[in-house]
C-alpha positions as CSV (number, residue, x, y, z in Angstrom):
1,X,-7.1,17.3,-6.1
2,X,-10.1,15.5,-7.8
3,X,-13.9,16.2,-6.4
4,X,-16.0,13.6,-4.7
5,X,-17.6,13.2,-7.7
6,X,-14.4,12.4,-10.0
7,X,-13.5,10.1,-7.0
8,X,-16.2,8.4,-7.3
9,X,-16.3,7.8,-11.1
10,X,-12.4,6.6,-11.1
11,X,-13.5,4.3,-8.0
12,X,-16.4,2.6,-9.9
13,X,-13.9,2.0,-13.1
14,X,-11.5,0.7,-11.4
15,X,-11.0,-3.1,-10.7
16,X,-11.2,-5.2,-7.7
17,X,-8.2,-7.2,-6.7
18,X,-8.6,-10.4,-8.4
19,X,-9.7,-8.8,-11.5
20,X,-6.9,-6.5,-11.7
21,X,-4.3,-9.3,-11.0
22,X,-6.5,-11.4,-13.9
23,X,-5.2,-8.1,-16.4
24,X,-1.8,-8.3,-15.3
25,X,0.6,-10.2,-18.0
26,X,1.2,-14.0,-17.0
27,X,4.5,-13.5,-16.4
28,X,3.3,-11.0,-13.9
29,X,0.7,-13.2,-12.2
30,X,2.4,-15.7,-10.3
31,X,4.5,-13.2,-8.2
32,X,1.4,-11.6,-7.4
33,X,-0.2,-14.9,-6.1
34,X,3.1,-16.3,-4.4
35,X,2.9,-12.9,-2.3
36,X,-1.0,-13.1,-1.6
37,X,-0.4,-16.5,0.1
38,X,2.7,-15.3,1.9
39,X,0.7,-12.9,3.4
40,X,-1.0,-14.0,6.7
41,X,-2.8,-11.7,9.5
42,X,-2.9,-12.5,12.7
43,X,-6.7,-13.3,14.9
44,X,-6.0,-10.0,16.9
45,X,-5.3,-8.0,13.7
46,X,-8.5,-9.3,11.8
47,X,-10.5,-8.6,14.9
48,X,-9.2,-4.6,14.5
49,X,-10.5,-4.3,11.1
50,X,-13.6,-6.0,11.7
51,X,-14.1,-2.9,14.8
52,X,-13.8,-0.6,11.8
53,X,-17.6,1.0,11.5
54,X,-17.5,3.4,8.9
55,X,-16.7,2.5,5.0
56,X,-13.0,3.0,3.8
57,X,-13.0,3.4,0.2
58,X,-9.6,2.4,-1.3
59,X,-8.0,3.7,-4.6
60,X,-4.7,2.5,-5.5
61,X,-2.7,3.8,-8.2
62,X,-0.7,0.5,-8.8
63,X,1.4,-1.2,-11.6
64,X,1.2,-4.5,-12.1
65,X,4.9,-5.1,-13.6
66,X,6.1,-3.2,-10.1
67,X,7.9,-5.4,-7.5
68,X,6.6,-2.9,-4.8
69,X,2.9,-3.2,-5.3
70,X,3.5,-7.0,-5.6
71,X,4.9,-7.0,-2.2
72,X,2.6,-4.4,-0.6
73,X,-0.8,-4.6,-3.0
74,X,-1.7,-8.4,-1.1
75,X,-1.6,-6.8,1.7
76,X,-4.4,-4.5,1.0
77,X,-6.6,-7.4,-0.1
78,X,-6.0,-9.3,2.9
79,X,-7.3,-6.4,4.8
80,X,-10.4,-5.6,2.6
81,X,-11.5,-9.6,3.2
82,X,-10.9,-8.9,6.3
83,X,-14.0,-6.5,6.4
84,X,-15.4,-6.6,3.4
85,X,-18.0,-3.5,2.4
86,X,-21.4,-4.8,0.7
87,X,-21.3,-3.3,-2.4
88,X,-25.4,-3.1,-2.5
89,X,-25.3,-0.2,0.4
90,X,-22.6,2.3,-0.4
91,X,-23.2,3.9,3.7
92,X,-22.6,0.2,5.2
93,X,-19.7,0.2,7.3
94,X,-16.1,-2.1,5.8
95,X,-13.5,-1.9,3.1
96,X,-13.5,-1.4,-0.1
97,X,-10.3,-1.7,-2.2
98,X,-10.1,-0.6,-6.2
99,X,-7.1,-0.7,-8.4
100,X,-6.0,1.3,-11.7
101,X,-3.0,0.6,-13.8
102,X,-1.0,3.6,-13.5
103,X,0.3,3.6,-17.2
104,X,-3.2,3.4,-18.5
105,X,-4.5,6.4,-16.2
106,X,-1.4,8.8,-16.4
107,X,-4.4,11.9,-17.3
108,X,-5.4,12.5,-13.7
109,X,-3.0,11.2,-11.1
110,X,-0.7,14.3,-11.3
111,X,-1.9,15.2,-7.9
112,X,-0.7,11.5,-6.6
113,X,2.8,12.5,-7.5
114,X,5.2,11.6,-4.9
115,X,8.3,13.9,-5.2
116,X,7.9,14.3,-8.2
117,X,7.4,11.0,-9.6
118,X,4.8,8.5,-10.9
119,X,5.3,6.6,-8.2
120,X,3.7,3.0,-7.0
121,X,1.7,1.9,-5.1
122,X,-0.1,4.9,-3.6
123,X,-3.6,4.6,-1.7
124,X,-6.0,6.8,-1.6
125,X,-8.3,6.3,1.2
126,X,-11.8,7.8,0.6
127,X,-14.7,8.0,3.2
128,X,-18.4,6.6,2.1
129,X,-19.1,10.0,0.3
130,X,-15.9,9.6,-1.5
131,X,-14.5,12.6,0.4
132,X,-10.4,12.6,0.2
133,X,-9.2,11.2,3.8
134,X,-5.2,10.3,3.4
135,X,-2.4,9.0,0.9
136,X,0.1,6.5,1.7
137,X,2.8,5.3,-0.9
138,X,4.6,4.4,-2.5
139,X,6.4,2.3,0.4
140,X,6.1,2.3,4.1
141,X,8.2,2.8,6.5
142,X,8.8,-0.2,7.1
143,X,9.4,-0.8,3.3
144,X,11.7,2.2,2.9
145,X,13.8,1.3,6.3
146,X,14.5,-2.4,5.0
147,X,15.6,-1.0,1.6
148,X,17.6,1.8,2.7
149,X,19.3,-1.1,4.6
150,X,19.9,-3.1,1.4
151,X,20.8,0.2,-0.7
152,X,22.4,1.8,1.2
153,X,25.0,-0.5,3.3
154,X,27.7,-2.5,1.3
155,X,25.8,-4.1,-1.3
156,X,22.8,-4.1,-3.0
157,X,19.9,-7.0,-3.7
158,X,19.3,-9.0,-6.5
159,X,16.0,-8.6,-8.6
160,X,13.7,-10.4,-7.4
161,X,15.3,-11.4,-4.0
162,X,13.0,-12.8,-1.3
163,X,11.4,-10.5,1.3
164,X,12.3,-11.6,4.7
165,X,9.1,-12.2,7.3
166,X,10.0,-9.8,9.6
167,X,9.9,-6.9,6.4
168,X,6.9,-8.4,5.5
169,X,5.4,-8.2,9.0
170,X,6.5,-5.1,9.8
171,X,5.1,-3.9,6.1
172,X,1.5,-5.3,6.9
173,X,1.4,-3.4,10.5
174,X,2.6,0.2,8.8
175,X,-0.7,-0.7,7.0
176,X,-2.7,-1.5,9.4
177,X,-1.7,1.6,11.3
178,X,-2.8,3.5,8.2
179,X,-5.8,1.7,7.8
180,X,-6.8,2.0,11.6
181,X,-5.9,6.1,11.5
182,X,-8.4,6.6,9.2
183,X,-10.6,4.7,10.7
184,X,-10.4,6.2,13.4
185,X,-10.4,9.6,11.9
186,X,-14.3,8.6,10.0
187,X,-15.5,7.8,13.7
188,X,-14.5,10.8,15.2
189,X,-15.8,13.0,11.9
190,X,-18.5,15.6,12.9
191,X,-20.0,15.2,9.7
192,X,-20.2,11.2,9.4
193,X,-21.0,11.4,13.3
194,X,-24.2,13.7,12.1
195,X,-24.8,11.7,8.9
196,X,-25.3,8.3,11.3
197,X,-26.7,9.9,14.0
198,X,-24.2,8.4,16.5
């Protein structure tokens, strides 16, 4: 596992969302904005993320060429503009999401390995101090239970085929639960409870 301090240094080179989509080949972009506008969440949702009070840093190990983080990566930015972290104060309270191109940082993310493979997308969620909270990737549940359908049953989907609105729903609460479990797991944090006095 890396240290705070290696955290933080991959962190600040990595790329915000728009630039990392920018980087992506154009063949690769417009998937990547078709999904971000798919991508809608609801007045109740937004007003969960905005209760979040303490900083959730964000590093996603992510490829753009990968169908998976194309579907799932939008997702993450629609949360992060949903409570945005100032970049100026690094202990204000919101969401901060980074992206690295897994082929061009293959060095360090052995640890991110998920059985056994390079897999993508995987976030890791990091408190303000860039402390190691949680991992999710490289699908959720929601992701696996819809493709297990596809792969499994009598046939198999096409490249590229549509994701139905109630996968893509379902995709954007198992995020949301992850992103309000951490949450929830910085307020309740004896040390971050100390740190803010509250």
């Amino acid at each position: 596992m890396l240290s705070q301090t290696q955290f933080q240094a991959r962190f600040s080179g990595a790329l915000p969302y728009d630039q990392y989509v920018l980087q992506a080949k154009p063949t690769e972009q417009p998937g990547w904005e078709k999904f971000f506008a798919r991508v809608a969440l609801s007045p109740v949702q937004k007003q969960l993320i905005r209760g979040f009070n303490r900083r959730i840093n964000v590093l996603v190990i992510s490829g753009s060429w990968c169908g998976d983080c194309v579907q799932q990566c939008p997702i993450l930015r629609h949360v992060e503009l949903a409570n945005p972290a100032p970049r100026e104060n690094p202990d204000a309270p919101g969401i901060q999401v980074r992206f690295v191109e897994r082929n061009a940082n293959l060095d360090w993310i052995t640890p991110f390995r998920i059985c056994a493979g390079d897999r993508v997308p995987v976030a890791i969620f990091l408190n303000e101090d860039f402390d190691y909270i949680s991992m999710l990737g490289d699908r959720t549940l929601a992701r696996y239970r819809a493709v297990a359908s596809r792969t499994l049953g009598p046939s198999c989907p096409l490249p590229g085929a549509a994701v139905p609105q109630d996968e893509l729903d379902a995709t954007v609460t198992d995020w949301l639960n992850e992103f309000e479990r951490v949450a929830l797991l910085l307020r309740l944090s004896a040390k971050l409870r100390a740190k803010h006095a509250d």
